[in-house]
C-alpha positions in Angstrom: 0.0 0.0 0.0 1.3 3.0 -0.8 1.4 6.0 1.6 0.3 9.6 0.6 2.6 12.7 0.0 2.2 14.0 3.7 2.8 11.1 5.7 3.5 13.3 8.9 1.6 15.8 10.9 -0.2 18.4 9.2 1.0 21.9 9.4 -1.0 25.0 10.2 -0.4 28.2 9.0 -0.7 30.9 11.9 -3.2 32.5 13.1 -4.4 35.9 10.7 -2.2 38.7 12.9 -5.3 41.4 12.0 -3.1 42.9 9.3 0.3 43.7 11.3 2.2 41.9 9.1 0.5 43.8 5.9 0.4 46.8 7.2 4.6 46.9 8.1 5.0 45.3 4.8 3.3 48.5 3.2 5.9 50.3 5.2 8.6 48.6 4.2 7.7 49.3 0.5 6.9 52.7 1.0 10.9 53.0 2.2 12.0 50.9 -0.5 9.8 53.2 -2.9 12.7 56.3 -2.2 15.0 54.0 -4.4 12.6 52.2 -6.5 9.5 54.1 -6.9 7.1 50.9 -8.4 7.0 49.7 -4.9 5.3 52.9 -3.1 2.1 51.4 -5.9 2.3 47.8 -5.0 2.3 49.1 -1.4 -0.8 50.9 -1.9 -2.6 48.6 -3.9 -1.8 46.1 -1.0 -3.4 48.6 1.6 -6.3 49.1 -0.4 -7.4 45.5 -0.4 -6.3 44.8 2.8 -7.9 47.3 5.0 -11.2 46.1 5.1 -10.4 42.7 6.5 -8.0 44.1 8.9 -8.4 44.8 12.6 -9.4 48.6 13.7 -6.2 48.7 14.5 -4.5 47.9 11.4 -7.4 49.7 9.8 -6.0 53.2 10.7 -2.1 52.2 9.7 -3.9 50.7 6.2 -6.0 54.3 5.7 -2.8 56.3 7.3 -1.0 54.3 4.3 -3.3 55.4 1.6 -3.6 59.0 2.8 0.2 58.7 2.5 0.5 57.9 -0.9 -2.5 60.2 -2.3 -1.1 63.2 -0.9 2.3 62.7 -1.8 1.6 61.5 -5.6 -0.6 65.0 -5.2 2.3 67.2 -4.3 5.2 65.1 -6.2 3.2 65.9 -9.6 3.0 69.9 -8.2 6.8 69.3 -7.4 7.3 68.1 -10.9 5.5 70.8 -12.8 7.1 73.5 -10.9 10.4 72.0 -11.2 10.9 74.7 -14.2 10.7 77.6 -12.5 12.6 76.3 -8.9 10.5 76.0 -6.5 9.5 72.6 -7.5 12.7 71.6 -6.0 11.6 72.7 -2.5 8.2 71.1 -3.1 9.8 67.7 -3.6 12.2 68.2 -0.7 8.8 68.6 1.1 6.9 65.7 0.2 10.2 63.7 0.7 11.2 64.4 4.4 6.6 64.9 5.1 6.3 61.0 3.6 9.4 60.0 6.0 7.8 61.2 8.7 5.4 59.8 8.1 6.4 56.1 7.7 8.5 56.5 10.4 5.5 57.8 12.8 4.0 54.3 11.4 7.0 51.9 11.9 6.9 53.1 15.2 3.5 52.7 16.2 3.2 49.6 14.6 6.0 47.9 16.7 4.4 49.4 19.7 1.0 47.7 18.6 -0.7 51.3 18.8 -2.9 52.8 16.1 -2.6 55.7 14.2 -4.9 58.2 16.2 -5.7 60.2 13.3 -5.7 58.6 9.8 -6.9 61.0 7.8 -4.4 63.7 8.8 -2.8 65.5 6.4 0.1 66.6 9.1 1.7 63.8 10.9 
């Protein structure tokens, strides 16, 4: 008789974390994104479809995430079309050091197991 492909015990996959694990790998994107922008997109696609099955607490980092990227693309593109006359270059010295702020602020909390008190924030 021949035996099956798993003859040992069966292996469990862990329990869903509520979106922690998500929710810091959207951060760690987002800091990848400085060097390779694609990922800042697959990190907000992946907080887009995540944050409705998340907990309330992973809900705020998921929004906090989103608002992240929104804004930023919003004042990059300003950045970019006032490049030509100089002040662009300020703008996206802005956006820069405001999104790693911001990613910090969420690292940190995340680690701590906090939320993000206000997602929809515009500040930090």
């Amino acid at each position: 008789m021949s035996e099956g492909f798993n003859s040992g015990p069966i292996e469990t996959l862990p329990a869903n974390d509520g979106g922690k694990q998500m929710a810091t790998v959207v951060y760690i994107l987002y800091f990848i994104g400085y060097f390779v922008g694609l990922t800042n997109i697959i990190g907000v696609i992946i907080a887009h479809i995540k944050a409705s099955d998340a907990q309330p607490i992973y809900q705020s980092h998921f929004r906090y995430q989103m608002r992240t990227f929104w804004v930023g693309l919003l004042f990059f593109v300003i950045g970019i079309l006032l490049f030509t006359v100089k002040i662009g270059i300020l703008v996206l010295a802005a956006v820069g050091i405001w999104t790693l702020i911001r990613n910090i602020k969420g690292v940190v909390r995340i680690l701590d197991r906090r939320p993000i008190e206000n997602p929809g924030t515009w500040l930090w």
